[in-house]
Residue, then its C-alpha position, 0 to 999 in steps of 0.5 A: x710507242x714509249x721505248x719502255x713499251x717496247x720493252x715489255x713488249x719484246x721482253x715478255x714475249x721472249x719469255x712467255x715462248x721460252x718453252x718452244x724454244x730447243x723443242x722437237x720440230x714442229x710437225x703434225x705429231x706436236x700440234x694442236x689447235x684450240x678454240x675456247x669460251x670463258x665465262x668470267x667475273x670481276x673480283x671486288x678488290x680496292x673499292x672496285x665495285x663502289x667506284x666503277x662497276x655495277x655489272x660484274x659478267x663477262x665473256x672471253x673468246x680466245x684461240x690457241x696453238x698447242x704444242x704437245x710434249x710426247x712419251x717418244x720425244x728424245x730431247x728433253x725426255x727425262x723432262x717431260x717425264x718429271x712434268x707428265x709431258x706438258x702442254x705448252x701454248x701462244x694464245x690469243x683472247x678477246x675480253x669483254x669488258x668495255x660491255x659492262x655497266x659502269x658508275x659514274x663517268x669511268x669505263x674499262x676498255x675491252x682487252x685483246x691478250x696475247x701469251x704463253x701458257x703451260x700446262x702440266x697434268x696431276x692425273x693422264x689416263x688414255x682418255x682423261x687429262x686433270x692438272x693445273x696451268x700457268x699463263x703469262x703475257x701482254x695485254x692491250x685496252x683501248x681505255x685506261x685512267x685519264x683525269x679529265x675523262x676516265x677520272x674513276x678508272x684506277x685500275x687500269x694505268x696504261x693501255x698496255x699491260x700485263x697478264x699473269x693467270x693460273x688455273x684448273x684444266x680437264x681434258x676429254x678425248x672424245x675421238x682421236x682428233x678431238x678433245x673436249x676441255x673445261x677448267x676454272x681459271x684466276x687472272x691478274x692484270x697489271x702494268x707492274x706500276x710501269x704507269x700509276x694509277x694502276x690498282x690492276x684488275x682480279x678476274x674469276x672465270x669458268x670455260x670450255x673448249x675444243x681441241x684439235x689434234x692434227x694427227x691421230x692421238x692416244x694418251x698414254x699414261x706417262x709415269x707408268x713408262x720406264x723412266x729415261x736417263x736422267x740428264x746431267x744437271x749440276x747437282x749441287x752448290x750453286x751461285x746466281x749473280x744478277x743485275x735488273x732494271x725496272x721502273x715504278x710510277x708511284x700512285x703516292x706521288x700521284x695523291x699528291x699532285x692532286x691535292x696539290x692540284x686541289x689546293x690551286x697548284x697545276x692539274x697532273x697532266x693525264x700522263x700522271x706521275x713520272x715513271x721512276x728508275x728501279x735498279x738493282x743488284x744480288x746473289x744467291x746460293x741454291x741447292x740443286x737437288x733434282x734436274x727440276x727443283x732448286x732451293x736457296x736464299x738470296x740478297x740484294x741492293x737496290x737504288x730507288x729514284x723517288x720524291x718521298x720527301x715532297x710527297x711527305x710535305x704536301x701529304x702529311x705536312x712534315x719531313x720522316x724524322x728518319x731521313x730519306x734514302x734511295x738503296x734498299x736492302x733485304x735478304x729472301x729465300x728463293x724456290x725454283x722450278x725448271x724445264x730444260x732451259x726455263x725456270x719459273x721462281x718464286x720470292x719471299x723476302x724482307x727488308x732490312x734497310x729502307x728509309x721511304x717516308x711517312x706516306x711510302x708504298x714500300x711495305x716491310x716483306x717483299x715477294x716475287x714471281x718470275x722466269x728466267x731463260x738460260x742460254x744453254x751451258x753458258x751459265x747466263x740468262x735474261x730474267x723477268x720478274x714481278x714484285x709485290x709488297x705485303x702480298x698486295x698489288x704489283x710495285x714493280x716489273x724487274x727485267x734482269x741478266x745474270x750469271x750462274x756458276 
């Protein structure tokens, strides 16, 4: 397996089951075991159902180990307060999407996914659960893009994957052991552009599912409990430096082999195009108001290996009168959302200098999503990060370490 592989494999992992980590022990009271069914349907994006589908449903079966944050828990009390004591899962899935019909002599693979996901509640009563939940983690298809035989599958660049999802979810307990759940989900896969073509696939998808308790459980509405000391979290200033690496392989680039290719030149191997180096360096100033929220803003300088003047040859016959450069710079604004040690983010940002060609990839705003875990009081943590462009598809997975203080 490519070292890159390897990588994500043990990077995402590492984060998706960053909230267990420092958790209570793990005992009857914490664990739940689950079992569910979804429903799920392709959304039409990038030409999708033109190329490659003409059958759109789905089923997905998965399981999940539970673990259920309690109103008597003494470590992260205050926490798990502020999130209405949360849920937090490893899940593992089984997707059907080899069974669809497909166009042409293309086909999506079936995909096995393995993540983390939390859940947090809007409304908790003694009996009823409502509230959103985010998942994150890895997924495997045994078919992906290939030239000579899976030529219109250009969705799916690399057989693994990531998987980043969010949803609606109700829960029921019906007995004391056992709870009834349905929800409305939203799922994007994607390699981040690890491997190009690599258009990534929007799922839609309704479900329903059983929960098991190991010992008995009434749910107490958490808010109306005294609220517990509120821990010591560095109100205040606070500086971020940080330092990522990621790679990008540039489905531009791709375009061009194969017309070069059409034009009598050599045909790209199915690897495709050259995965190429993405580095990158920033600060940022947040205000910490709350143990759970920062707001900041932020800066950063990037190295981008690339081909940008062959691809403007050989697309568009001509050089950028502009000239080419491999940094990158731009200024963003950053909102963060912290349990304990985790904290999830999100990125807006814009460009202010790039020189990347006639036919780039790189739109003039950015965006991000990621987490980062902190190894406690040190002030260091390890990061990942997805980018986007323009709110299109994904342009790069950003792993990163850095410092606060």
């Amino acid at each position: 397996m490519p070292r890159r592989r390897i990588l994500l494999l043990l990077v995402t992992g590492l984060l998706a089951a960053g909230p267990f980590a420092g958790a209570q022990p793990i005992d009857r009271e914490h664990l739940d075991i689950g079992a569910y069914g979804r429903f799920s349907h392709i959304l039409d994006g990038q030409g999708i159902y033109d190329n490659l589908l003409s059958s759109y449903d789905y089923g997905i079966y998965g399981l999940s180990l539970d673990y259920s944050t309690r109103p008597d828990d003494p470590q992260g009390a205050w926490y798990n307060r502020a999130w209405n004591y949360p849920v937090f899962s490893l899940g593992l899935s089984y997707a059907r999407q080899g069974s669809l019909a497909f166009k042409h002599d293309s086909r999506l693979g079936d995909i096995l996914n393995l993540y983390g996901s939390a859940r947090f509640d809007f409304v908790r009563t003694s009996r009823f659960r409502f509230g959103p939940l985010v998942e994150l983690g890895l997924a495997f298809t045994g078919e992906r893009f290939e030239i000579g035989r899976n030529p219109f599958n250009l969705y799916v660049g690399s057989r693994l994957f990531a998987l980043i999802g969010a949803g609606l979810q109700a829960g029921w307990l019906i007995s004391p052991h056992w709870e009834l759940q349905a929800g409305a989900y939203l799922t994007h896969h994607s390699n981040g552009m690890l491997r190009a073509p690599n258009l990534g696939i929007n799922e839609m998808a309704f479900g329903a599912g059983l929960r098991y308790h190991l010992s008995e459980t009434a749910w107490v509405p958490g808010r109306q409990l005294p609220k517990p000391e509120q821990p010591d979290f560095g109100k205040g200033l606070h500086w971020n430096v940080y330092a990522a690496a990621g790679v990008h392989s540039c489905p531009v680039e791709l375009d061009a082999a194969l017309k070069r290719a059409e034009e009598g030149g050599p045909l790209p191997a199915d690897s495709t195009v050259p995965s190429r180096a993405r580095l990158l360096a920033g600060v940022e100033l947040s205000w910490r108001y709350t143990p759970i929220f920062a707001t900041g803003v932020g800066a950063e300088l990037g190295y981008n290996a690339n081909n940008y003047r062959e691809t403007d040859l050989i697309l568009e016959g001509r050089e950028d009168p502009r000239g080419y450069s491999p940094l990158r710079a731009g200024l963003y604004l950053i909102q963060e959302f912290r349990y304990r040690q985790v904290a999830a983010h999100i990125i807006w940002g814009a460009y202010l200098f790039k020189r990347t060609g006639l036919t780039e990839d790189v739109g003039r705003t950015f965006q991000k999503i990621g987490v980062r875990y902190r190894f406690g009081r040190t002030g260091f943590y390890a990061g990942l990060d997805m980018r986007a462009h323009s709110f299109d598809r994904s342009y790069c997975l950003e792993w990163s370490a850095g410092c606060s203080f």
